[in-house]
Backbone bond lengths (Angstrom), bond angles and torsions (degrees), N, CA, C in turn:
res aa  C-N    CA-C-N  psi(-1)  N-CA   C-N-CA  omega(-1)  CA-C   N-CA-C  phi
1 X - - - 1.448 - - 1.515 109.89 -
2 X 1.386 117.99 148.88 1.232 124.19 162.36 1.189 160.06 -74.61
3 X 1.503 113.57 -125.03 2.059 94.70 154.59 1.770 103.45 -92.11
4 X 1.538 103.36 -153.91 1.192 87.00 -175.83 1.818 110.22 -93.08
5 X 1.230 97.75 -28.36 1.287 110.35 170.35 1.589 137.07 -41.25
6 X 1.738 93.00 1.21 1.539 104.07 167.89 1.559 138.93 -91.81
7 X 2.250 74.34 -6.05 1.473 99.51 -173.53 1.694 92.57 -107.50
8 X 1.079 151.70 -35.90 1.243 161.12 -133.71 1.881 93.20 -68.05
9 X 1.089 129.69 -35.52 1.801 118.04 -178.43 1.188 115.19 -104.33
10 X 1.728 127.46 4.43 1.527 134.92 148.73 1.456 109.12 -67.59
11 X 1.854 112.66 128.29 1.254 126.98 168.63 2.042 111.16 -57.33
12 X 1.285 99.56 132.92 1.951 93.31 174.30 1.504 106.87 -77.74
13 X 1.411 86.76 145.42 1.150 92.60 -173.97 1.768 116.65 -99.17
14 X 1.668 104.66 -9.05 0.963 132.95 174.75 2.003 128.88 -89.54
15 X 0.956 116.03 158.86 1.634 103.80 -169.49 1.876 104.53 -95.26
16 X 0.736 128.32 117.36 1.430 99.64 -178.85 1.751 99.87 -111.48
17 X 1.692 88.61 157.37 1.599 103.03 -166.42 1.873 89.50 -122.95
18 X 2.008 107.28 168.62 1.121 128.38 -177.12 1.263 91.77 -60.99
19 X 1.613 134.50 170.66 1.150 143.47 156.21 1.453 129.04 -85.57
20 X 1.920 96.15 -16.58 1.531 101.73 163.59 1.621 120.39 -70.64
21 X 1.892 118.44 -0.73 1.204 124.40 -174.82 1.513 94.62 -90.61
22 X 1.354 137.53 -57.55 1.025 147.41 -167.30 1.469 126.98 -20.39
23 X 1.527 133.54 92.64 1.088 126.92 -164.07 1.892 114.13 -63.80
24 X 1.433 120.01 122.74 1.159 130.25 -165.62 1.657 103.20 -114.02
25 X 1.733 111.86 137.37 1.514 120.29 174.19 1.234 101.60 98.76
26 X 1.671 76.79 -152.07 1.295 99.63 178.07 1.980 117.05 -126.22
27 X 1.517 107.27 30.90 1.229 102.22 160.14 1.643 160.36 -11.96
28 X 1.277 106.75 11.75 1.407 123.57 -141.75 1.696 90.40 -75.40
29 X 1.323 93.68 -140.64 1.542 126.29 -163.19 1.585 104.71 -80.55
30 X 1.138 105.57 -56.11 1.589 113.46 177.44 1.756 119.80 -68.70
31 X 1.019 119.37 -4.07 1.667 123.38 -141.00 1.666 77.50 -73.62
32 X 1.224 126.77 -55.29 1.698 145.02 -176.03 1.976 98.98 -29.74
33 X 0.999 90.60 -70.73 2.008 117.22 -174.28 1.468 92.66 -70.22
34 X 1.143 140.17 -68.83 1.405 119.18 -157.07 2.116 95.10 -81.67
35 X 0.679 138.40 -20.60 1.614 138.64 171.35 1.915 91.55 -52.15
36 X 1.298 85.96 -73.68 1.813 90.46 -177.67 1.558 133.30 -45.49
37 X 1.722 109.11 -23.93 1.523 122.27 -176.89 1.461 95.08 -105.34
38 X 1.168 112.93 -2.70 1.646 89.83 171.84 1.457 113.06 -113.59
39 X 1.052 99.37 -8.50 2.230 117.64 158.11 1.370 112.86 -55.36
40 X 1.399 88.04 -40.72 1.723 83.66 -163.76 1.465 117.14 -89.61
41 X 1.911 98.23 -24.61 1.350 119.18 171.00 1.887 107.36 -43.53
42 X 1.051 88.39 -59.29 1.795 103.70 -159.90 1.816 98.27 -56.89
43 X 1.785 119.85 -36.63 1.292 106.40 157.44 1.726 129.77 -76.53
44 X 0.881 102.06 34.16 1.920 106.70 -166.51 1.689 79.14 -87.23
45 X 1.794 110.84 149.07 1.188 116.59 174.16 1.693 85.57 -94.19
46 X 1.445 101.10 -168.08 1.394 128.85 168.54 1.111 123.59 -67.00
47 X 1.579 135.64 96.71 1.897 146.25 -172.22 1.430 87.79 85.99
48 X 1.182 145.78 37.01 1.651 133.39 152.29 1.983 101.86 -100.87
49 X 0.989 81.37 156.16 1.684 106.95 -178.72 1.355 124.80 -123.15
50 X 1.227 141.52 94.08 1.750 134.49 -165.48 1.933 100.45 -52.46
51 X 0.891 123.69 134.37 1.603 134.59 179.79 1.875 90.49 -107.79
52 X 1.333 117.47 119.99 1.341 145.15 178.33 1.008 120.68 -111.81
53 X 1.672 142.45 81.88 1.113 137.01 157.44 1.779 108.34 -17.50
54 X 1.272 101.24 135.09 1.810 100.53 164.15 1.268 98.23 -87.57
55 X 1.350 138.14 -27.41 1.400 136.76 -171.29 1.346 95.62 -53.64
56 X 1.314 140.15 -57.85 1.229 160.55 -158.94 1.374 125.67 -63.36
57 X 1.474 105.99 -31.11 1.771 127.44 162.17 1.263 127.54 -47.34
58 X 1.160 137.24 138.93 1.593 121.50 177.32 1.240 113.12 -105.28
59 X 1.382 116.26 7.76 2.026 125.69 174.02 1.917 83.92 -155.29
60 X 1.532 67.96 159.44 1.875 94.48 167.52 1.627 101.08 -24.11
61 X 1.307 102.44 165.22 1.366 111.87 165.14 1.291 94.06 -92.36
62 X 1.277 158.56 -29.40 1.239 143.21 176.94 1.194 112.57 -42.61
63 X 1.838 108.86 -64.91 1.694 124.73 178.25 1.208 106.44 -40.60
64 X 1.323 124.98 -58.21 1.395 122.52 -179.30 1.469 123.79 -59.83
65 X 1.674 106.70 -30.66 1.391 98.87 -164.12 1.801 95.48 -89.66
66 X 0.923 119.57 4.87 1.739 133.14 179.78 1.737 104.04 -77.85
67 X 1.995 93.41 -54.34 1.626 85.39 -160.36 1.550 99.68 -83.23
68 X 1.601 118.49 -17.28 1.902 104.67 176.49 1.359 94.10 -72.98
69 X 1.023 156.12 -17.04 1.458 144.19 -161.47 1.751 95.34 -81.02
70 X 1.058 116.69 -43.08 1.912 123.18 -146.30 2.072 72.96 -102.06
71 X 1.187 117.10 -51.48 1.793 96.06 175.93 1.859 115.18 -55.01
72 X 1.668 118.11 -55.65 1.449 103.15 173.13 1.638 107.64 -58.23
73 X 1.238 109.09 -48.14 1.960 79.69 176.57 1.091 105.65 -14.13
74 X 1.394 99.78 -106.67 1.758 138.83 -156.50 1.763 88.80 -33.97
75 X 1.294 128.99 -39.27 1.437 112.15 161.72 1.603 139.77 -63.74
76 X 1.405 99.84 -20.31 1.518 116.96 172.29 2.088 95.39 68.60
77 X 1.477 92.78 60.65 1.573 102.26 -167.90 1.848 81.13 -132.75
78 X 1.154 105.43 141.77 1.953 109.30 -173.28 1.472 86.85 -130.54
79 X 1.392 95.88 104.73 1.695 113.75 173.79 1.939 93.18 -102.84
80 X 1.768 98.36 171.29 1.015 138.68 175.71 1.480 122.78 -127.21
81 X 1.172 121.70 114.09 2.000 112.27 -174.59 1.457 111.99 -107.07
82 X 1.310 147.10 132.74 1.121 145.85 166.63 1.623 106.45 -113.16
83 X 1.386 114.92 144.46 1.843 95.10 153.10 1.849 101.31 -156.07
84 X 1.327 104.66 -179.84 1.105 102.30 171.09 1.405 107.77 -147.59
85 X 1.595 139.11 -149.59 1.411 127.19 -170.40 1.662 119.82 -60.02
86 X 1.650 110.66 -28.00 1.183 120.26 -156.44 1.719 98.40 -106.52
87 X 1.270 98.29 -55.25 1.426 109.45 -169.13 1.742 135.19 -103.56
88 X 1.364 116.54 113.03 1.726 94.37 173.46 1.632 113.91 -81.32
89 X 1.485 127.71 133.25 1.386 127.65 171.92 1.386 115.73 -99.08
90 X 1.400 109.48 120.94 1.889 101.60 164.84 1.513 125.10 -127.44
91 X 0.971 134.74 136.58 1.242 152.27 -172.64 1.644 128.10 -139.29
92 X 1.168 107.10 124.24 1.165 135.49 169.49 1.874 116.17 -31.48
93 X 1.213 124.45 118.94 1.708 128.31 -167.92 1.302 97.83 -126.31
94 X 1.181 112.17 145.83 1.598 132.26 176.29 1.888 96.33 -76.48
95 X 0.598 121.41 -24.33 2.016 126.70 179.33 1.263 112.64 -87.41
C-alpha cells in the first residue's frame, strides 16, 4: 500500500466515531469490585486479611480473584487469596 492519498476518493465503508468515544482498557465488569478491594487493600494493617462475603461478588470468586490478581500486578502490589464456602480472604505478602 501507499500514501494515504490513494485512498482519499474511495467512499468509507466504515462509520467513524470521535476518539473521545472510544472505549479504552480494560473497563469491564469487575473494574467497580476490584477498584474497591484494592482501596481497601492499600488500608490493610500488617497480618490483617480483607474478609469478602462471596454473596457480595458480582462473578465467581475465581473471575474476581483472576481480575484483582492481573489489577495488583499492573500495581506491583503481591497479594495472597484464601477462601472457603462463605468467604474470599486477601492479604497483602512481602513476595
Amino acid at each position: 500500500m501507499g500514501s494515504d492519498g490513494e485512498f482519499a476518493s474511495k467512499v468509507m465503508k466504515f462509520e467513524s466515531v470521535l476518539q473521545v468515544n472510544v472505549p479504552k482498557g480494560r473497563d469491564g465488569k469487575h473494574k467497580a469490585i476490584i477498584t474497591q478491594l484494592l482501596n481497601d487493600i492499600a488500608q490493610l494493617q500488617t497480618g490483617s486479611a480483607l474478609k469478602i462475603p462471596l454473596a457480595q461478588l458480582p462473578d465467581t470468586k475465581e473471575n474476581v480473584r483472576s481480575a484483582l490478581s492481573r489489577a495488583a500486578r499492573q500495581q506491583k502490589i503481591n497479594l495472597a487469596t484464601s477462601s472457603n464456602d462463605e468467604f474470599l480472604f486477601v492479604w497483602k505478602t512481602d513476595e
